[in-house]
N, C-alpha and C positions, 0 to 999 in steps of 0.2 A: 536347531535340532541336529544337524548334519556335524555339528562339532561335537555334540556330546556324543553321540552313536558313534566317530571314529578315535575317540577321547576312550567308552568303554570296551571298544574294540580289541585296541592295544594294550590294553588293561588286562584283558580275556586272554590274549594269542601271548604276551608276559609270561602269566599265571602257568598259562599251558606250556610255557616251552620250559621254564624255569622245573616245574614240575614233572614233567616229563623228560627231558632229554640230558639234564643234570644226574639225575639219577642214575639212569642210564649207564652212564663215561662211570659210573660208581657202582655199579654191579657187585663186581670182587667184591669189595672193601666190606659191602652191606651184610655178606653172609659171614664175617666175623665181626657180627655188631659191637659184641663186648668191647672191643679195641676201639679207642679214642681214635678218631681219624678226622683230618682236617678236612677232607674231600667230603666227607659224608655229614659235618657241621654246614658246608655250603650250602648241602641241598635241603638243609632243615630250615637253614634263617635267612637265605638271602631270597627268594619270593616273599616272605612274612614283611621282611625289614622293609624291602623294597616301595609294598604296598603301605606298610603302615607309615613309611614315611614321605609318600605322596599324599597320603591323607591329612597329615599334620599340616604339610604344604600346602593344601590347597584352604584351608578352612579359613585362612584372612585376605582380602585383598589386595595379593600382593605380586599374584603369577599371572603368565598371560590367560588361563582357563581358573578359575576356582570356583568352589562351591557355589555360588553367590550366581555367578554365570550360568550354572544348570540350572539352576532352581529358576531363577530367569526365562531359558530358553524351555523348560518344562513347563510354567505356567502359561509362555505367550503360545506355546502349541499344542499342549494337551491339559485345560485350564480346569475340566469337571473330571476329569479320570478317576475312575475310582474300581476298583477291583480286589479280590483276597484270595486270589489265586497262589499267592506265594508262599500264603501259612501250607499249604501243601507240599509246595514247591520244594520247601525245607528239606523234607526226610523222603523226595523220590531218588536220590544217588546210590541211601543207606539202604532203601526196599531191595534197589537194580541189586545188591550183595548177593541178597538172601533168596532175590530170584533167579540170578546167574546161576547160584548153587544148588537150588533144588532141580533148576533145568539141566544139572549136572555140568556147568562151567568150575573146575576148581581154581579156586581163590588162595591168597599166601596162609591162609592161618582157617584152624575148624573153627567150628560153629561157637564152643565156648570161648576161646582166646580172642577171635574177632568180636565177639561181643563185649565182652569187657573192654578191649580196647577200645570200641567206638562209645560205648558207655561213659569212660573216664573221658576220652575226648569233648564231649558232650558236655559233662559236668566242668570240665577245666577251664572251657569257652565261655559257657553260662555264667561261672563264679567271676572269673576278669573282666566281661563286657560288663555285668552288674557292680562291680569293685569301680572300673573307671566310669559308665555312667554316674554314680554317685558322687565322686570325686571330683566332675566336672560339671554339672547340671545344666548342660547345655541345651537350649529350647529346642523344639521341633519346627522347621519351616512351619506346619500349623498351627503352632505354637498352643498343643495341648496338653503340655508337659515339658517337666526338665531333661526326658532321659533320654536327650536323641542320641550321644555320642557316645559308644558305636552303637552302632545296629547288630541288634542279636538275631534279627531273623538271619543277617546277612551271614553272622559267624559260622549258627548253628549250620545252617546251608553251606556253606566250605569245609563244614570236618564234615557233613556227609559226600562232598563229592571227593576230598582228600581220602574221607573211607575208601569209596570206591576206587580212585586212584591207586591206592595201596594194595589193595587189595588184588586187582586187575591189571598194572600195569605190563605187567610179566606177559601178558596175553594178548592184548590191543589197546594201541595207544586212544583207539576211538571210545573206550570205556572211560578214558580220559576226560576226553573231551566233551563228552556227554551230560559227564557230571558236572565240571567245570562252567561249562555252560548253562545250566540249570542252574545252577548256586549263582553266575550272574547275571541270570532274568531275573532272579530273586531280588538280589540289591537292588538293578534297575527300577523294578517295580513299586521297592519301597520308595525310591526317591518318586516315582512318579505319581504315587499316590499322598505325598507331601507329608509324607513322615519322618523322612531321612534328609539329609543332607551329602552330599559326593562325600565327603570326608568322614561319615559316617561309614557309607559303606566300605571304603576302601579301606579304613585301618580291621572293619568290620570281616572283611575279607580277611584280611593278613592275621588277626588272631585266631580267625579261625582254622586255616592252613598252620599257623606256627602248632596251635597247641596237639592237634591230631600229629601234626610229626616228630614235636617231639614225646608223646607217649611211643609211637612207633618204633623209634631209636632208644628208649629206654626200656620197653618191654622185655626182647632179651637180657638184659642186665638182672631185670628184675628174677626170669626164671631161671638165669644160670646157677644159682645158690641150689636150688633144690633138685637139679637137672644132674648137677657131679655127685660121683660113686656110684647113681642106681641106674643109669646106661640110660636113661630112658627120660623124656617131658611129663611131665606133671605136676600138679600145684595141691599137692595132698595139707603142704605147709604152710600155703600163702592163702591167706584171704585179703580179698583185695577190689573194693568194687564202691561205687559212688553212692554219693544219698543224696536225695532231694526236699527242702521241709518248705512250706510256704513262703516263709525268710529267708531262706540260706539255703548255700550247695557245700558239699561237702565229698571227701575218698574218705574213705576207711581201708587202712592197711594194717594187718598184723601179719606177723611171721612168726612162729613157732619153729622154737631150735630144739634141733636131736641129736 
């Protein structure tokens, strides 16, 4: 157990520093988002990449730790574990938002812009972990199903602590870490309650960090169209927001030109 705990350790203090301190050294660059910048591609895809491609790595027998090895050292040391603390777990980063802001902490974006964004994040996450569990039908350690690979709890749990990141960075890096950490008690929890597999959560992680940052880096893009000639933000023109049906996720985008 002592190798898995300092295996998701560095996993965690990764995520966080890739996420925080990348950003950072990219300050300038971010407050002219519209411009293409390479600096600011770093800090969208190289924690995502990073993650999802230790998760690829780990899932066959072939490194000195992989999947097979946690699942292993979770059954010989915590063999009945069972808890659903995590289905919570999920959206406390997304709540910290909206309670930062009522306690009067301001966040990078109001009430309606951050919500759409974490919305669409939401939906973007849920649509690709659903798109590649299907495409892969990979069992669950307890083998209750095909749909272990990735773990959606774990994703959804990373766009809400990447919300929170986003949103807070600018103010304390400990809103950071808070989140971050909650999103991976999360994964941990799934793997230990033998639903997940390590490689589950980790590429599970990384989509869902990728997809909340890259809505965040394309946001402005999207409002600059309606933003030039009238001096001022607003989305009088753009409709633009996610849908959920029992089957399927889905955005809906229209623009209206004047």
């Amino acid at each position: 157990m002592r190798h898995l705990l300092k295996f998701l350790a560095v996993v965690l203090c990764l995520v966080q520093f890739l996420s925080t301190s990348l950003p950072a050294q990219t300050a300038d660059s971010s407050l002219t988002a519209p411009k293409k910048s390479p600096g600011k591609a770093v800090t969208v895809f190289l924690a995502p990449t990073i993650l999802i491609g230790a998760g690829i790595a780990t899932m066959e027998e072939r490194i000195w730790y992989d999947s097979y090895d946690a699942y292993e050292c979770i059954q010989r040391n915590y063999p009945d574990f069972q808890s659903n603390v995590e289905n919570y777990l999920i959206f406390l980063p997304a709540a910290a938002v909206y309670g930062l802001n009522l306690a009067g902490v301001k966040g990078k974006n109001n009430f309606l812009d951050r919500s759409l964004v974490y919305l669409v994040s939401l939906t973007l996450a849920g649509l690709s972990s659903n798109i590649v569990k299907t495409s892969t039908s990979i069992w669950r350690p307890d083998g209750s199903d095909d749909r272990s690979f990735p773990s959606s709890h774990t994703a959804l749990a990373f766009v809400s602590a990447t919300f929170l990141h986003e949103e807070y960075k600018d103010q304390s890096i400990w809103y950071s870490i808070a989140g971050y950490s909650v999103a991976t008690a999360t994964g941990v929890l799934r793997m230990m309650n033998n639903k997940h597999w390590m490689s589950d959560v980790l590429v599970g992680a990384g989509l869902g960090i990728l997809t909340t940052k890259v809505v965040y880096w394309i946001d402005p893009l999207l409002r600059k169209p309606q933003n030039q000639g009238s001096g001022k933000q607003g989305k009088d023109n753009l409709t633009f927001f996610p849908y959920v049906s029992p089957d399927h996720y889905g955005v809906y985008l229209q623009y209206t030109l004047r």
